[in-house]
N, C-alpha and C positions, 0 to 999 in steps of 0.2 A: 934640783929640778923642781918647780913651781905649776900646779895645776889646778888652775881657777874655776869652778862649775856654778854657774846662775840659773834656779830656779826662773822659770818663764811665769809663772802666776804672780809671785809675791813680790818675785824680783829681788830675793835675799841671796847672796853669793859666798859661795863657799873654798876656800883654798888650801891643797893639799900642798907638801913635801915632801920629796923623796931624794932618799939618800943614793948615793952609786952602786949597790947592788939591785934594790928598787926598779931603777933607772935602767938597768941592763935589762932585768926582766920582763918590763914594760915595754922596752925597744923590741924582744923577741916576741913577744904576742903581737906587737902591732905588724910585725915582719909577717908572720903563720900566716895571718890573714890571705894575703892573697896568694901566698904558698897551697894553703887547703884549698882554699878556691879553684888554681891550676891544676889540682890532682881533682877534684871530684868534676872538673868539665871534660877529665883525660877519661877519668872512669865508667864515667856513665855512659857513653856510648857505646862501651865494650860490653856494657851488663844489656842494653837493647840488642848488641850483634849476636849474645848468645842468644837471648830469647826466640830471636828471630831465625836462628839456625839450629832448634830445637823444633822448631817449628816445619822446619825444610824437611828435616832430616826423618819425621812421623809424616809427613806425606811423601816422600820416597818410600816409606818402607808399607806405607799403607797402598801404593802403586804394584809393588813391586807384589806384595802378597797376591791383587789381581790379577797381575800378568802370572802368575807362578798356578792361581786357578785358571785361566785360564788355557794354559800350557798343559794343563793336566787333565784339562776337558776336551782338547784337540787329540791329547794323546790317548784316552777312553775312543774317542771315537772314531779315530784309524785303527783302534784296538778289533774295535766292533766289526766295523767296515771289513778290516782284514778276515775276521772270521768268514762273515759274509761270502767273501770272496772264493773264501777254500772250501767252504759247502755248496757252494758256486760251481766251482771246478772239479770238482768229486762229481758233481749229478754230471755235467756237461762231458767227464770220462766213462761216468757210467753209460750214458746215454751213446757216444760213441761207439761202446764195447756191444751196447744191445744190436745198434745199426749195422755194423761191421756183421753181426752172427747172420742177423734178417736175411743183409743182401747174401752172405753167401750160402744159406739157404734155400735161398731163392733161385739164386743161378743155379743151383745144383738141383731142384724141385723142376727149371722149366727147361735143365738139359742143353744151356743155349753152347756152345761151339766156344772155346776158349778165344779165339780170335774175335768171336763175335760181342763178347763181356765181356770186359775184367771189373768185378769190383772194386779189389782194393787199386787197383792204381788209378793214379790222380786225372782227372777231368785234362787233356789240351786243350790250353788257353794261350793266346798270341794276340797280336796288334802290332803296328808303329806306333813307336810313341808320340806323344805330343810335345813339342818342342813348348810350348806355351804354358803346361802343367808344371810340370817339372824341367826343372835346365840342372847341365851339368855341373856348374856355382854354388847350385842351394845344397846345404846341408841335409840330409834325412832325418826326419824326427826318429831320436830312439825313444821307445818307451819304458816305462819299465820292465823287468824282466818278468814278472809276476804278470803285470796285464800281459806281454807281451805272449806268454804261454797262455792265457784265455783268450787271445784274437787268436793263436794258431786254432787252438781247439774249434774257437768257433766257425772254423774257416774250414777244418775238417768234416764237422758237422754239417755244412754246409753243401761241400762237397757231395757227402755221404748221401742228402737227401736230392738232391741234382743226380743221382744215377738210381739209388729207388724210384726216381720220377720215373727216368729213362727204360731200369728195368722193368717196371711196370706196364709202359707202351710197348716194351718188346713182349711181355709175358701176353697182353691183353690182343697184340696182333697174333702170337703163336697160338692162341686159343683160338681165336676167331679160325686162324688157316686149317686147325685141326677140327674144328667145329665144320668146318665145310667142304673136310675134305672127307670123299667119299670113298665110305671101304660098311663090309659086313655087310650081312643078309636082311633084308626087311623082316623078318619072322623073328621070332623069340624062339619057335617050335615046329619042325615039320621036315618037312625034305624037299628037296627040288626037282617035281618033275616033269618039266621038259626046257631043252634048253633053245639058245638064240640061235637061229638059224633055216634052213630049208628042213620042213616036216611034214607029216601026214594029217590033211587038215583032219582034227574029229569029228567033222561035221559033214564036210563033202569028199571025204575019202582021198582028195586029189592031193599034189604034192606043193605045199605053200611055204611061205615066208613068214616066220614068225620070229619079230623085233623084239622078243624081251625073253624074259626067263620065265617058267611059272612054280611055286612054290608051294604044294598040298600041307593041310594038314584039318586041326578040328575046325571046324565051325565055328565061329563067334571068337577065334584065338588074337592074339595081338597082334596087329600090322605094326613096326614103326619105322622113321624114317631115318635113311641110313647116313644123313649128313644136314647142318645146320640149312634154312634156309627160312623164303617168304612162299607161303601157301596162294598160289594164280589160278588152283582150280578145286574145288571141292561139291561135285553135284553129278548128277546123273551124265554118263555122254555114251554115245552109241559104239556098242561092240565092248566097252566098257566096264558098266553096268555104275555103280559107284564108286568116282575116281577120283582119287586126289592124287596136285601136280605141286609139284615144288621145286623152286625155283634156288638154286644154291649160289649163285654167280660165278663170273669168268665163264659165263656161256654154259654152264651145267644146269642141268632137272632131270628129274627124276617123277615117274610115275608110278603109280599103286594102285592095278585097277579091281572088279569083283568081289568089292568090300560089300560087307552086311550090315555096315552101318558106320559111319566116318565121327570123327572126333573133332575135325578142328576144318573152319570157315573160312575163305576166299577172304586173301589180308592178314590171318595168322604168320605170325615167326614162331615158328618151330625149332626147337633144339636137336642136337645128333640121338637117337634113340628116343626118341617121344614118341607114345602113343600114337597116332593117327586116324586110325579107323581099327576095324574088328572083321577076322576077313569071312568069307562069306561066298555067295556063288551067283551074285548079281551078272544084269548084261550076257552075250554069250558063253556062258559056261555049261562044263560037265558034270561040277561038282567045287566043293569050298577049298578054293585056293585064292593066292596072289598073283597076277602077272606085273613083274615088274620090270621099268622100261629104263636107260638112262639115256639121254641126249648131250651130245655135243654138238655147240655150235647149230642146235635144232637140227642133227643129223643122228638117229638112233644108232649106238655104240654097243658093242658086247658087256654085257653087264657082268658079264665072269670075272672081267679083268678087276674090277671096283668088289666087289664080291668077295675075293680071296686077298684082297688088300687086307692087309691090318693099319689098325687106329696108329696116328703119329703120338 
């Protein structure tokens, strides 16, 4: 085999021989050629797939590290929240336990009639229901069991202050009835001497009518009044002398007359036992006492009966 090579500048040409193993040689290198060519066009893009899935595979894991903070920042703060919740429910039991003692403290301080209260049991509540809210198709929401034990609570809570409302209004009306209901003696001190009825007047000897009761004792001592009411007279009135009228409602008053000096003004509310005046021996009298009167219906009544009452 014959292999001619010419120089391009001088144009001098030069020619090799090669024998048969030469020859063989030369045949395999020319062969390699595009042998190596076919493997590094196969190779190379296997060396860019790894690259590239080097590449994948550090942002997957830099994802995943994210999602795995934050999974652990959700789960710190249901951690939290949950506390939250059972310090939550401890006050919300405590507070129930304090309400529960109150009211039946209370029913038992205002003495109300078993039929009349019940604390602990539960408020009746009723309606039809509304076809339009709720239908018999829809599923009810459950909640969880955790919340669902803080709605009960606060539902009891709830309850509990819906009948302290309630007993409230009862205790403040049983106050007012006993505030006005009338018993006990206008004096603090003394005795009673002469009573309601036909007597001998002290004055004209003859046999008269006397509408009230009259109550001796010291001078200047304490008159008060023997149920709550609104004060409609307070000032001099004839046969009298210095009188104060009070008005209790449901058609009751009461009068206080002979006083030495009054305490409380036309338009005053007065409490059961309050002061009043100071008694004395004003208007017709013999001497320092009280005459006191009670009306029904503005029709003078035995005041004995209100007298020997006791307080409710």
């Amino acid at each position: 085999m014959k292999i001619i090579l010419v120089n391009e500048r001088g144009g001098i040409s030069r020619s090799f021989n090669f024998g048969g193993l030469s020859k063989a040689l030369l045949s395999l290198c020319l062969l390699g050629l595009p042998v190596g060519a076919l493997w590094l066009g196969a190779n190379l893009p296997t060396a860019e797939s790894d690259v590239f899935d080097a590449r994948a595979v550090k942002a997957w894991s830099k994802a995943l590290r994210k999602q795995q903070e934050q999974i652990d920042d959700a789960d710190q703060q249901a951690r939290e929240q949950l506390t939250a919740l059972t310090v939550k429910l401890a006050e919300m039991q405590a507070r129930l336990t304090r309400l529960d003692a109150l009211g039946e403290r209370l029913t038992t301080i205002a003495k109300l009639d078993e039929g009349e209260f019940q604390f602990g049991a539960v408020p009746a509540v009723g309606g039809p229901e509304d076809p339009g809210i709720s239908g018999a198709s829809e599923l009810p929401y459950q909640p969880p069991e955790f919340l669902e034990v803080i709605g009960d609570l606060s539902d009891q809570i709830e309850d509990r202050q819906m009948q302290l409302s309630t007993l409230d209004s009862l205790m403040a009306r049983r106050q007012l009835q006993d505030e006005q209901f009338i018993a006990g003696r206008p004096i603090t001190r003394g005795w009673m001497s002469s009573r309601y009825g036909y007597r001998t007047d002290p004055f004209s000897g003859r046999r008269s009518w006397h509408k009230g009761v009259d109550f001796a004792g010291k001078n200047g001592s304490d008159v008060v009044s023997v149920a709550a009411g609104v004060v409609t007279w307070a000032e001099d009135r004839y046969g009298y002398g210095q009188l104060v009228e009070i008005n209790h409602g449901n058609g009751y008053k009461t009068r206080y007359g002979h006083n030495s000096e009054l305490k409380v003004k036309l338009g005053d509310i007065v409490k059961k036992g309050q002061v009043i005046a100071l008694m004395g021996s004003s208007g017709r009298s013999t001497g320092p006492h009280v005459h006191f009167e009670v009306y029904k219906n503005n029709r003078p009544v035995d005041p004995a009966t209100y007298i020997r009452r006791t307080g409710r």
